[in-house]
N, C-alpha and C positions, 0 to 999 in steps of 0.2 A: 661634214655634210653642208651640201651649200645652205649661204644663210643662216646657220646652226651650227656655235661653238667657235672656234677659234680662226681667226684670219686665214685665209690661204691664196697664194697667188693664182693666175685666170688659169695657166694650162695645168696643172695638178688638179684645182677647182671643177674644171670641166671635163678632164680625163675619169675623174672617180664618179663624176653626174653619170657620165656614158657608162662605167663598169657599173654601177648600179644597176641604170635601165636597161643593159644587156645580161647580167642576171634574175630582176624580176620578172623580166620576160619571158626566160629562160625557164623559171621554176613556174611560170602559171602555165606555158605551154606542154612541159613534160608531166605536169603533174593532170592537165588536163585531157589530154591528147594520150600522154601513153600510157597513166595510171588510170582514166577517168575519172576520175574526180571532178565532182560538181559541187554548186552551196559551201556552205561552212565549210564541209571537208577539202574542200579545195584552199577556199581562203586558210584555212588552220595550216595545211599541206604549204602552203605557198609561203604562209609567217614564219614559219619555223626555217626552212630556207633560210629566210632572210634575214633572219636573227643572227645569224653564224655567219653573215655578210657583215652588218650594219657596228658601228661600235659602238652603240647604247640603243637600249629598245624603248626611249621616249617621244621618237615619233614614228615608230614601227602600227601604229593604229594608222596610221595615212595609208601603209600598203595596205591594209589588211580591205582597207574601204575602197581601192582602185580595182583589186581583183576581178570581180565580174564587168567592169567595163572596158577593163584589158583582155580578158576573155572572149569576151567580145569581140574587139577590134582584131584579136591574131586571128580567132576562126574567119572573121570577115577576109582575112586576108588569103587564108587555104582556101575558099572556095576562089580564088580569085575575083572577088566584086572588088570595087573599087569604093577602097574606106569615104564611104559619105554620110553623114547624119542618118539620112533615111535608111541606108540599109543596116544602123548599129540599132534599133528596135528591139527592148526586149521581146525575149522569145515567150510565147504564150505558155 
């Protein structure tokens, strides 16, 4: 994990950063979108995923806390708006 545990060179480095970010994004959109899942049970839904990705769950609390603002940012992006500050506002 970058940053975390053992040395690795830049394109291994940064190939595993991308397979991350294209599985956590993966599991908040399916889990949101076509399970619906919202709150906790989203975030819980989305951990447990990623558990079975990650190879230690000692900084698995970081995903758990990106969740609803990655949720955020994919719906922003199916409606087609254009991800900017203002339109990421939580929802009332």
């Amino acid at each position: 994990m970058m940053g975390h545990g053992e040395p690795a060179t830049g394109h291994a480095l940064l190939d595993w950063q991308a397979d991350y970010i294209h599985h956590v994004l993966g599991a908040i959109d399916s889990s949101s979108r076509r399970d619906g899942l919202e709150g906790d049970a989203l975030a819980d839904a989305v951990t447990a995923r990623m558990k079975a990705f990650l190879p230690a769950e000692d900084l698995l609390f970081l995903t758990r806390l990106s969740v609803e603002s990655l949720r955020q940012r994919l719906a922003t992006n199916h409606r087609g708006l254009k991800p900017e500050p203002g339109n990421l506002k939580p929802e009332a």
